[in-house]
Kinemage of the C-alpha trace (Angstrom):
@kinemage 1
@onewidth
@group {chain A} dominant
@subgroup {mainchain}
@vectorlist {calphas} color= white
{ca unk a 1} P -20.089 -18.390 18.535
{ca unk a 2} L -20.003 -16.678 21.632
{ca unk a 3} L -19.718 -20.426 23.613
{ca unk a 4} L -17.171 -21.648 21.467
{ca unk a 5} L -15.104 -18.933 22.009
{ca unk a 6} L -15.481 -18.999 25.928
{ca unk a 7} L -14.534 -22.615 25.417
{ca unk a 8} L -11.892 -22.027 23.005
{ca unk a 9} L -8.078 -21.839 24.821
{ca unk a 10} L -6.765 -18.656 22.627
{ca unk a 11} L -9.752 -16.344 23.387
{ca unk a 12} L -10.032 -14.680 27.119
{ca unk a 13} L -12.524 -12.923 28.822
{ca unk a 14} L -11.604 -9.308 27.188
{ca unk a 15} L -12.317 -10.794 24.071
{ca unk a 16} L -15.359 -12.403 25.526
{ca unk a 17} L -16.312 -8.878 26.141
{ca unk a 18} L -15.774 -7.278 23.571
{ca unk a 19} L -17.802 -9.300 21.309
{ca unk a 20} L -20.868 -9.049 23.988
{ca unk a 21} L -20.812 -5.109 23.574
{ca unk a 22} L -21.140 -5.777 19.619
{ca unk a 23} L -23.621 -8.532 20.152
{ca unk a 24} L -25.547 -6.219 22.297
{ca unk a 25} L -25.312 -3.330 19.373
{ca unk a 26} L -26.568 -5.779 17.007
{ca unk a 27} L -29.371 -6.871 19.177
{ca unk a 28} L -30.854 -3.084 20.045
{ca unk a 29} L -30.218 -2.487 16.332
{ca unk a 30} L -32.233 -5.336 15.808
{ca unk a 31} L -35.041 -4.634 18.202
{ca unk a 32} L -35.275 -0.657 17.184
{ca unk a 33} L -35.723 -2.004 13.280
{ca unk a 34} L -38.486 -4.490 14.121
{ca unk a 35} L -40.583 -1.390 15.537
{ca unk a 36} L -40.482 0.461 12.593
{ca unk a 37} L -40.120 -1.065 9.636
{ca unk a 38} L -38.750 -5.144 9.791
{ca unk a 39} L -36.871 -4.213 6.610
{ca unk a 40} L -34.281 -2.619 8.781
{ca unk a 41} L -33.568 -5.701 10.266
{ca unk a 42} L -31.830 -6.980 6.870
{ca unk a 43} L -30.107 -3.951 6.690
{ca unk a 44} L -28.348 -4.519 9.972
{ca unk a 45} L -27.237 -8.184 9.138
{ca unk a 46} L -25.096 -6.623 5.993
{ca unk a 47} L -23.735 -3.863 8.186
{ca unk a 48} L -22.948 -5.952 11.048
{ca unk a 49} L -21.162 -8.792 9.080
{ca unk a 50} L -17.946 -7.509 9.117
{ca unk a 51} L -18.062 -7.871 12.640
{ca unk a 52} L -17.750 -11.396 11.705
{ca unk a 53} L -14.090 -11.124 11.237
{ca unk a 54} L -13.145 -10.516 14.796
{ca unk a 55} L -13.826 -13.438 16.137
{ca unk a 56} L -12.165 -15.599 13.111
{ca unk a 57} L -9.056 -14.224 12.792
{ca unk a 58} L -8.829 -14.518 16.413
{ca unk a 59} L -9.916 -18.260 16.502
{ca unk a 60} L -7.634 -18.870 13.322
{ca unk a 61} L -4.723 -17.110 14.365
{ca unk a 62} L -2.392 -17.864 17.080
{ca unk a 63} L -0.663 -15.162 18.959
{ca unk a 64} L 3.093 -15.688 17.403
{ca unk a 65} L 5.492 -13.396 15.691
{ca unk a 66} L 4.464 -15.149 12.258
{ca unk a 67} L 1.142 -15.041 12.664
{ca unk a 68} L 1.125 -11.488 13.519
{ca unk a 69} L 3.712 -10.303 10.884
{ca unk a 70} L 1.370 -11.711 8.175
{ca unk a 71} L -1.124 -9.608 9.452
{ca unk a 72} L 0.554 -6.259 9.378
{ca unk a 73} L 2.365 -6.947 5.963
{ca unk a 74} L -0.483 -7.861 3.912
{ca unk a 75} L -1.433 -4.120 4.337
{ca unk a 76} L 1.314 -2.898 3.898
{ca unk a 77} L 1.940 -4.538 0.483
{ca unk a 78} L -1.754 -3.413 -0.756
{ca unk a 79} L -0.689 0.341 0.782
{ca unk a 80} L 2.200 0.333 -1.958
{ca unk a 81} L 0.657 -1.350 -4.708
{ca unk a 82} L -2.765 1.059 -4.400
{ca unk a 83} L -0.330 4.383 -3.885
{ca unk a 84} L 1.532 3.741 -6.804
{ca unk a 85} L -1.613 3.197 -8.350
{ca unk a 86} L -2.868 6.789 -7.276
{ca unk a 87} L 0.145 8.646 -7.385
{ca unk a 88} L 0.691 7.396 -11.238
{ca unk a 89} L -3.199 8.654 -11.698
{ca unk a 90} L -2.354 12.046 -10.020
{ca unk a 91} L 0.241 12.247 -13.459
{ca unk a 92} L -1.801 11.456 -15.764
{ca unk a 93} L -4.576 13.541 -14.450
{ca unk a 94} L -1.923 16.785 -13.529
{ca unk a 95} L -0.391 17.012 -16.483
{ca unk a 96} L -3.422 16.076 -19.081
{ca unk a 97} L -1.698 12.747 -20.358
{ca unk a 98} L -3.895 11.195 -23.117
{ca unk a 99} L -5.844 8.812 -21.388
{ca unk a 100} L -9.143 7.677 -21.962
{ca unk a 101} L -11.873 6.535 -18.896
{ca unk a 102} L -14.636 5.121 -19.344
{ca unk a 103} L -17.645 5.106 -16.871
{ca unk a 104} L -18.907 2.168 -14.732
{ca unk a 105} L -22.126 1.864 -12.606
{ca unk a 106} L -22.319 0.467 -9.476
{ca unk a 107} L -24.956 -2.322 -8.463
{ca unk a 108} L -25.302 -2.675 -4.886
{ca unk a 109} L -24.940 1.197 -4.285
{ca unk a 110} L -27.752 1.575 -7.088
{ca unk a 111} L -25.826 1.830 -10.286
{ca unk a 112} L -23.471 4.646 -9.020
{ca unk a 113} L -21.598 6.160 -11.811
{ca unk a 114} L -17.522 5.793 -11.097
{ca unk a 115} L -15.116 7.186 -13.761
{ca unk a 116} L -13.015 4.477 -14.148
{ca unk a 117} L -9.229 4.338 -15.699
{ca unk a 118} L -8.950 0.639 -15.218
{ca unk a 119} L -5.744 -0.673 -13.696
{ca unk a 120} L -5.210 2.985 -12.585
{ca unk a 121} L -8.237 2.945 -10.516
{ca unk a 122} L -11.359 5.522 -10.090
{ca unk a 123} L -11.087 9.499 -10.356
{ca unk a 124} L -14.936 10.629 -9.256
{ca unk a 125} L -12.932 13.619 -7.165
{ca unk a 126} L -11.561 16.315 -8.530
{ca unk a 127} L -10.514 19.766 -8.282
{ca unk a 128} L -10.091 22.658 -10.238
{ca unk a 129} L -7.323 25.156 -10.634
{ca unk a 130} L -7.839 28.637 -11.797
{ca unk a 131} L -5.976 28.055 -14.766
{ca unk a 132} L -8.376 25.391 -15.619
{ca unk a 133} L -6.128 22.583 -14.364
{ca unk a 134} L -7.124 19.572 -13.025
{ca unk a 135} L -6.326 18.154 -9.705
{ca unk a 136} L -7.182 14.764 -8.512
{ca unk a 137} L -7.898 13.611 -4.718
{ca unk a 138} L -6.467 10.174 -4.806
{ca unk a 139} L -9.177 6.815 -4.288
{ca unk a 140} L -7.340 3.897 -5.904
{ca unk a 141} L -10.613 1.749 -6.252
{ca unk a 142} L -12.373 3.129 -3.260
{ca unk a 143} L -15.521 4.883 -3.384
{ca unk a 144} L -14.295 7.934 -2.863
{ca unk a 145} L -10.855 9.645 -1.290
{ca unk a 146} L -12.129 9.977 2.539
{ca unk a 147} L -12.140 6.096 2.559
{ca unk a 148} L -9.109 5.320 0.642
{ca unk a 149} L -7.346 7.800 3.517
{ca unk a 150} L -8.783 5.542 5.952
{ca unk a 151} L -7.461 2.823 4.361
{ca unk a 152} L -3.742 4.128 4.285
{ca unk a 153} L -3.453 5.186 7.827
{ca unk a 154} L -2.505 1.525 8.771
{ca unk a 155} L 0.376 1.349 5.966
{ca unk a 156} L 1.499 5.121 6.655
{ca unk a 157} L 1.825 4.786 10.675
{ca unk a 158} L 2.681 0.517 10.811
{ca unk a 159} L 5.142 1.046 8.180
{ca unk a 160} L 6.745 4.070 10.432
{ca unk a 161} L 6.836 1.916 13.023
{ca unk a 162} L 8.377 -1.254 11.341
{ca unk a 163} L 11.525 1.509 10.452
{ca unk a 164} L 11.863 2.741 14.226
{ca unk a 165} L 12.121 -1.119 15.206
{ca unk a 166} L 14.329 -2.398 12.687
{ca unk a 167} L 16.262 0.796 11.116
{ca unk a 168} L 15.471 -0.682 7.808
{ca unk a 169} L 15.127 1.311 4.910
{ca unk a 170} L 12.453 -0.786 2.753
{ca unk a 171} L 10.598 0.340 5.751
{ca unk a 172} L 11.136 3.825 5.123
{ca unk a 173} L 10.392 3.690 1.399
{ca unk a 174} L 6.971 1.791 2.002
{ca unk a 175} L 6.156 4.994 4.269
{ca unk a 176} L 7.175 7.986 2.033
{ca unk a 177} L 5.283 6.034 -0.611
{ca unk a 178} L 2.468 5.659 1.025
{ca unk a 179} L 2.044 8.840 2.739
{ca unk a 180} L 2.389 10.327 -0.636
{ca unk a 181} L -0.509 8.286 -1.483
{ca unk a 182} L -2.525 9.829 1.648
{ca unk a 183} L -1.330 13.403 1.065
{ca unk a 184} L -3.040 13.302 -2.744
{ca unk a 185} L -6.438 12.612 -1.216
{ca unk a 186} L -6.639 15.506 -0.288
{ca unk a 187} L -9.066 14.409 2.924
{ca unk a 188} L -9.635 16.789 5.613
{ca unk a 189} L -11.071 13.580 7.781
{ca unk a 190} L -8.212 11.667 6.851
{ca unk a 191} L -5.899 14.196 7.916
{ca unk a 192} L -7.383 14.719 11.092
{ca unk a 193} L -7.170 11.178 11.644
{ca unk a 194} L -4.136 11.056 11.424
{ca unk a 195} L -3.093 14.409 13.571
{ca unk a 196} L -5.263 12.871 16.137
{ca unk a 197} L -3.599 9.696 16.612
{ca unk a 198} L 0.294 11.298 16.375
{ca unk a 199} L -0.869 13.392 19.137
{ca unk a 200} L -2.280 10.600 21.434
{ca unk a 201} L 1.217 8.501 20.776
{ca unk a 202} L 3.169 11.423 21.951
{ca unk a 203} L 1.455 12.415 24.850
{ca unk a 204} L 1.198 8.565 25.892
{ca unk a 205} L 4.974 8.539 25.645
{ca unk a 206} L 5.620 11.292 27.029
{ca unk a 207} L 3.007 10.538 30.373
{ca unk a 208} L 4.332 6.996 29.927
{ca unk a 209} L 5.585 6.588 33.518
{ca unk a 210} L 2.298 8.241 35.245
{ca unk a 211} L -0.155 6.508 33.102
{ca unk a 212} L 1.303 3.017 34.473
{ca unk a 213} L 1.253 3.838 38.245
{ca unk a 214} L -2.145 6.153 38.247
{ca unk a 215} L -5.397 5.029 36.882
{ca unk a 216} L -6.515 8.059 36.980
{ca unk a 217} L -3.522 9.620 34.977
{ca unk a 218} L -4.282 6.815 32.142
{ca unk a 219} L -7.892 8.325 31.441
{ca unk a 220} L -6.655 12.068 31.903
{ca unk a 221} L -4.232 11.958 28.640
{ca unk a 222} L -6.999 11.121 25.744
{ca unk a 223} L -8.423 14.490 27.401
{ca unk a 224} L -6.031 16.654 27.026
{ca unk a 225} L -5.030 14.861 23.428
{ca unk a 226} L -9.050 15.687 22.866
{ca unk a 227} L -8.531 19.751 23.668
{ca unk a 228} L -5.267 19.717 21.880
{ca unk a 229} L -6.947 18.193 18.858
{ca unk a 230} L -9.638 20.299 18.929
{ca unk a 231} L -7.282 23.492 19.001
{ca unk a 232} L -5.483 21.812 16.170
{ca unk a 233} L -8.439 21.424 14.196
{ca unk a 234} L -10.165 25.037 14.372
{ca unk a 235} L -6.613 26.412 13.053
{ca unk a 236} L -6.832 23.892 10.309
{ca unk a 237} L -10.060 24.827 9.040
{ca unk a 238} L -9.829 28.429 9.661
{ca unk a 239} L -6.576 28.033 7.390
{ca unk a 240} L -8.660 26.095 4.365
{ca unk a 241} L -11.475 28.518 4.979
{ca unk a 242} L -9.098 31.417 4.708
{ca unk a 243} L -7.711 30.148 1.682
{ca unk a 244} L -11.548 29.223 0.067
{ca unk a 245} L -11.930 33.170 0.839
{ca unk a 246} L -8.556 34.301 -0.796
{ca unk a 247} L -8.514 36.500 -4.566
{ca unk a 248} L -8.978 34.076 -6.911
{ca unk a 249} L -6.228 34.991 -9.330
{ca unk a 250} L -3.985 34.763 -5.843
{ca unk a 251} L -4.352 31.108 -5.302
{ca unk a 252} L -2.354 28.406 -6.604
{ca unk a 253} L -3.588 24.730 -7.639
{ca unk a 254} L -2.021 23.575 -4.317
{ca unk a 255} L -4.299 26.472 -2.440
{ca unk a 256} L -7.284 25.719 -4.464
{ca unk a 257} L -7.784 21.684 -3.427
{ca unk a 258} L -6.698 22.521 0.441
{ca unk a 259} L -9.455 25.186 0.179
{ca unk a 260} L -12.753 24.514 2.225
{ca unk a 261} L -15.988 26.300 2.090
{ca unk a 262} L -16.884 27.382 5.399
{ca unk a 263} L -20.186 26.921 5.042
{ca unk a 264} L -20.095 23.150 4.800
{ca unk a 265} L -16.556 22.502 6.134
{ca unk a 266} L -17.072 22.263 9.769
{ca unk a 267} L -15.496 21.004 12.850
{ca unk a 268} L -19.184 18.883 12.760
{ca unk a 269} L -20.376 19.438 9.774
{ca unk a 270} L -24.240 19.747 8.565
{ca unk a 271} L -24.149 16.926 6.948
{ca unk a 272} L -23.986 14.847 9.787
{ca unk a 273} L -27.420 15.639 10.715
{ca unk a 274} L -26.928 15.613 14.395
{ca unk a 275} L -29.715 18.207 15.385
{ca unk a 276} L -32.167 16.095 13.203
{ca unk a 277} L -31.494 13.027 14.844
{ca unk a 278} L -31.519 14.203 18.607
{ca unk a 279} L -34.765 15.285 18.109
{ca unk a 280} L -35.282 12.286 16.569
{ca unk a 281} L -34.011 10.353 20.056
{ca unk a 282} L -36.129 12.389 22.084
{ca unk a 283} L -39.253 11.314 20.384
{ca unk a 284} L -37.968 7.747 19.813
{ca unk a 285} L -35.260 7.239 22.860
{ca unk a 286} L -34.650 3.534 21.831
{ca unk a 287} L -33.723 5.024 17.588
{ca unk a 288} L -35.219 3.953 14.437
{ca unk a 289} L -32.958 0.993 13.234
{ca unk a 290} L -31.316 1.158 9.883
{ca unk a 291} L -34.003 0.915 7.859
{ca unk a 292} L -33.519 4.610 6.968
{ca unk a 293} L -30.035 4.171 5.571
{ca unk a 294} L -31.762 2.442 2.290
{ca unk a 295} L -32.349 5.493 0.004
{ca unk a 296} L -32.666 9.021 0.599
{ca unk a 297} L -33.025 10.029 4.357
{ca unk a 298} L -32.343 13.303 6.525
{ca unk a 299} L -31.588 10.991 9.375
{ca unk a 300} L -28.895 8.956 7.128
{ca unk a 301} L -25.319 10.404 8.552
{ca unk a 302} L -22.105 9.891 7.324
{ca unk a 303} L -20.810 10.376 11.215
{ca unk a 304} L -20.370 6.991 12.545
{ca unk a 305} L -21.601 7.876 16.087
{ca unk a 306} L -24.557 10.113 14.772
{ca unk a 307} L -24.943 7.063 12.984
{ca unk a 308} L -25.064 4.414 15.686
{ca unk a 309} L -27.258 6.651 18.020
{ca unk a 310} L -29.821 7.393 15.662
{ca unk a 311} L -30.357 3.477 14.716
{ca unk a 312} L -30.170 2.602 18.605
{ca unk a 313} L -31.128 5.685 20.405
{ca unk a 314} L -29.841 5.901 24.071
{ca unk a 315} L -29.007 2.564 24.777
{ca unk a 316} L -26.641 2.279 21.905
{ca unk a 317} L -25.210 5.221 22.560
{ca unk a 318} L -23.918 4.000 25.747
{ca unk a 319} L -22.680 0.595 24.561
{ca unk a 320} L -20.183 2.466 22.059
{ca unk a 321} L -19.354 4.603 25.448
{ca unk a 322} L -18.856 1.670 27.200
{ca unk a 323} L -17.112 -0.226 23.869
{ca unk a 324} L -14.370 2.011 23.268
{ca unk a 325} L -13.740 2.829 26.734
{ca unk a 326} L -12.809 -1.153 27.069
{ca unk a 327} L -10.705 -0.961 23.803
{ca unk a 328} L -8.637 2.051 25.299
{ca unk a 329} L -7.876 0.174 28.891
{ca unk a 330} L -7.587 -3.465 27.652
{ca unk a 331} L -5.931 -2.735 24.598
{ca unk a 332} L -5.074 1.008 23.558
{ca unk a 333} L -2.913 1.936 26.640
{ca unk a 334} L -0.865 -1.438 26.911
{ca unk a 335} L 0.185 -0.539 23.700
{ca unk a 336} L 0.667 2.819 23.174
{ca unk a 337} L 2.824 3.013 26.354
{ca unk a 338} L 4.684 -0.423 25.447
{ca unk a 339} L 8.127 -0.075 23.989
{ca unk a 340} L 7.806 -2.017 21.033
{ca unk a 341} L 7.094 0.859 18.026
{ca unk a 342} L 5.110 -1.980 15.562
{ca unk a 343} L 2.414 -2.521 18.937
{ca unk a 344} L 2.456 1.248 19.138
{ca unk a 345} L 1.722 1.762 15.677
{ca unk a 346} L -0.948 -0.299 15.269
{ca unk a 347} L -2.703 0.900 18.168
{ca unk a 348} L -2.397 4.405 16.582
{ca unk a 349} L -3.344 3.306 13.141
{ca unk a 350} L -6.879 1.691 14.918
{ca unk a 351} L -7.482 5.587 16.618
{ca unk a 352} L -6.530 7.297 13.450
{ca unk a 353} L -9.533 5.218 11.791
{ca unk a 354} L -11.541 5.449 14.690
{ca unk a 355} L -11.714 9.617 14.574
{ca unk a 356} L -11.980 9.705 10.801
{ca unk a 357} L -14.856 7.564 11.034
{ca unk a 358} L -16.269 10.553 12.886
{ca unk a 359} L -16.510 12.351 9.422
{ca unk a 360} L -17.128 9.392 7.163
{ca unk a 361} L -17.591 5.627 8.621
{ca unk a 362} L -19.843 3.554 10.315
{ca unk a 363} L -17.319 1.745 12.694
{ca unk a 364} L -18.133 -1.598 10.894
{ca unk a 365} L -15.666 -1.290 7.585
{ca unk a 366} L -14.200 -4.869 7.006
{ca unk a 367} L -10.697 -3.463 7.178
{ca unk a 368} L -11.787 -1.607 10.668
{ca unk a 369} L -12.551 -4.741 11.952
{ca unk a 370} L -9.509 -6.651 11.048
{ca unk a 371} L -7.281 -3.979 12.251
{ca unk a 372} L -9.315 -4.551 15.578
{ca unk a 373} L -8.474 -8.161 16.128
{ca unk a 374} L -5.165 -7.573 14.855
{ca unk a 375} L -4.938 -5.048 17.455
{ca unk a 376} L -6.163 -7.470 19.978
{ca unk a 377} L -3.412 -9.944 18.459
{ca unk a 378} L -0.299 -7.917 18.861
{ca unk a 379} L -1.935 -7.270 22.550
{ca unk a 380} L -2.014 -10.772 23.434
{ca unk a 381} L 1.165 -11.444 22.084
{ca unk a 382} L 3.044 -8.178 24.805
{ca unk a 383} L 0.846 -9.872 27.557
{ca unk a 384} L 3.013 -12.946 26.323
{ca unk a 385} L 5.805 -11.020 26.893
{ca unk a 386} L 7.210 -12.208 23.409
{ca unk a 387} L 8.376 -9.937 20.452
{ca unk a 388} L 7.242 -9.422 17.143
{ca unk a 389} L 9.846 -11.183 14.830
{ca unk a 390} L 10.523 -9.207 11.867
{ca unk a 391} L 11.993 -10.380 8.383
């Protein structure tokens, strides 16, 4: 793949690149899971086949403003239909609407039970309100809300920056509806996401002029976005956790699903298992492969990175350093500091993904990836110095 692609007359040697860091990922993956149990192996073929997508839609796709518009509408059109979906749910569910679900069971993620209400979609999440209301966090027919979030970060910011282009209020209506659809999820990682890439667009606009004439300036900005953030953050969660601590006869339904235990509701939480698995790279600095995401595991971790490093130990580790650090430069900062709002958007969309995966993701989601090469895409097309045509 990698040969026809050198050879092939749309693909240049960032792309080249960029599919040799996620060869090499694959490859350490590989080798760690052949140490310790082969089995692993097979596990990193499934999780690695997304990657798969990259390289097709950029061999498949040309560069134009058709091309490219396809792209970033097909998203957008799921975005509506699936927050309509939710947001008609949320009714049903708010106000106790007859309506029957029924349960299904999941096969390949060993017959997991999801409460299903057909052509409204799933409703596994729930809260409860003191006056023994129910509230539901939004999935459509995700597994659960944290990914469905994920999901309507591309819509929510892309559609946002389709109005600032064009002024056009079918624009506008595809955002408020969708951002409805990512405020009933109710998902701190989501959220985050999303606060993290709004601040990385404004500070990028703002240091627009500096980042383009000092290197140095261009790599300074994602820090301070990084301490902002993590100011941001702590208030957020000491908010929820203030609110988990509140009288209960004092807090409203709204209160009650923002809450967060503050035990388990962390800047990194427990779950992610990070102090298990560095003392699992210190033992084993080269990881364990993937073999120990089938089944119950203390070194499984819903944090993509934790996830990565304890699969690949060092080495891996420094390819997703080295990964996303070529992302930013080749692709990130072009765009973010470009004046086109669509290239902007996108680029913030693929961040906003890229931190919630931090809480829930392993950096290989099919949708990731596509937003990726369509990323790369709208890139290629600036370099072009052409514009995005849009109906």
């Amino acid at each position: 793949m990698l040969v026809i692609l050198g050879r092939y007359y749309r693909v240049v040697g960032k792309e080249i690149r960029i599919l040799i860091l996620y060869l090499l990922l694959f490859t350490i993956t590989c080798l760690s899971s052949l140490i310790f149990d082969p089995l692993g192996v097979v596990q990193t073929i499934k999780v690695f086949w997304p990657c798969v997508i990259l390289p097709l839609i950029l061999l498949k796709m040309r560069p134009n403003e058709t091309n490219i518009n396809l792209l970033l509408k097909i998203p957008l059109t799921l975005g509506v239909i699936f927050s309509l979906q939710s947001i008609a749910l949320f009714i049903v569910i708010f106000f106790d609407l007859p309506l029957e679900p029924h349960y299904i069971f999941l096969e390949k993620l060993q017959n997991m039970p999801e409460l299903s209400y057909g052509i409204l979609g799933y409703a596994n999440a729930y809260q409860y309100g003191f006056d023994g209301s129910r509230i539901l966090r939004a999935q459509s027919w995700f597994i659960e809300p944290s990914k469905f979030a994920a999901f309507l970060l591309f819509p929510v910011l892309v559609s946002f920056g389709y109005y600032l282009r064009t002024r056009r209020r079918k624009y506008l209506r595809i955002f408020l509806v969708c951002i409805i659809g990512f405020l009933i999820t109710f998902s701190m990682a989501g959220f985050f996401g999303l606060i993290f890439a709004v601040l990385f667009v404004i500070l990028m606009r703002l240091f627009k002029k500096s980042i383009n004439s000092n290197i140095l300036m261009r790599y300074f900005v994602p820090v301070i976005v990084c301490g902002l953030f993590f100011v941001v953050a702590v208030s957020v969660l000491n908010y929820s956790n203030q609110l988990y601590e509140n009288t209960i006869g004092s807090q409203s339904r709204i209160e009650k699903v923002l809450s967060r235990d503050p035990g388990s509701q962390k800047i990194l939480r427990d779950a992610s298992n990070l102090n298990i698995t560095v003392d699992t790279i210190k033992q084993y600095p080269f990881g364990v492969g993937l073999a120990h995401t089938l089944g119950e595991s203390k070194l499984t971790s819903p944090n993509a990175l934790v996830y990565w490093v304890a699969a690949g130990g060092v080495a891996a580790f420094c390819i997703l350093i080295l990964l996303y650090l070529s992302l930013y430069y080749f692709y990130l900062s072009p765009l973010l500091t470009s004046n086109n709002s669509v290239y902007w958007s996108v680029a913030a969309a693929f961040i906003g993904m890229t931190v919630q995966g931090l809480s829930y993701g392993t950096w290989m989601d099919p949708f990731y990836m596509y937003v990726l090469a369509v990323m790369i895409l709208c890139n290629n097309l600036w370099k072009n110095q052409k514009r995005i045509k849009i109906d």
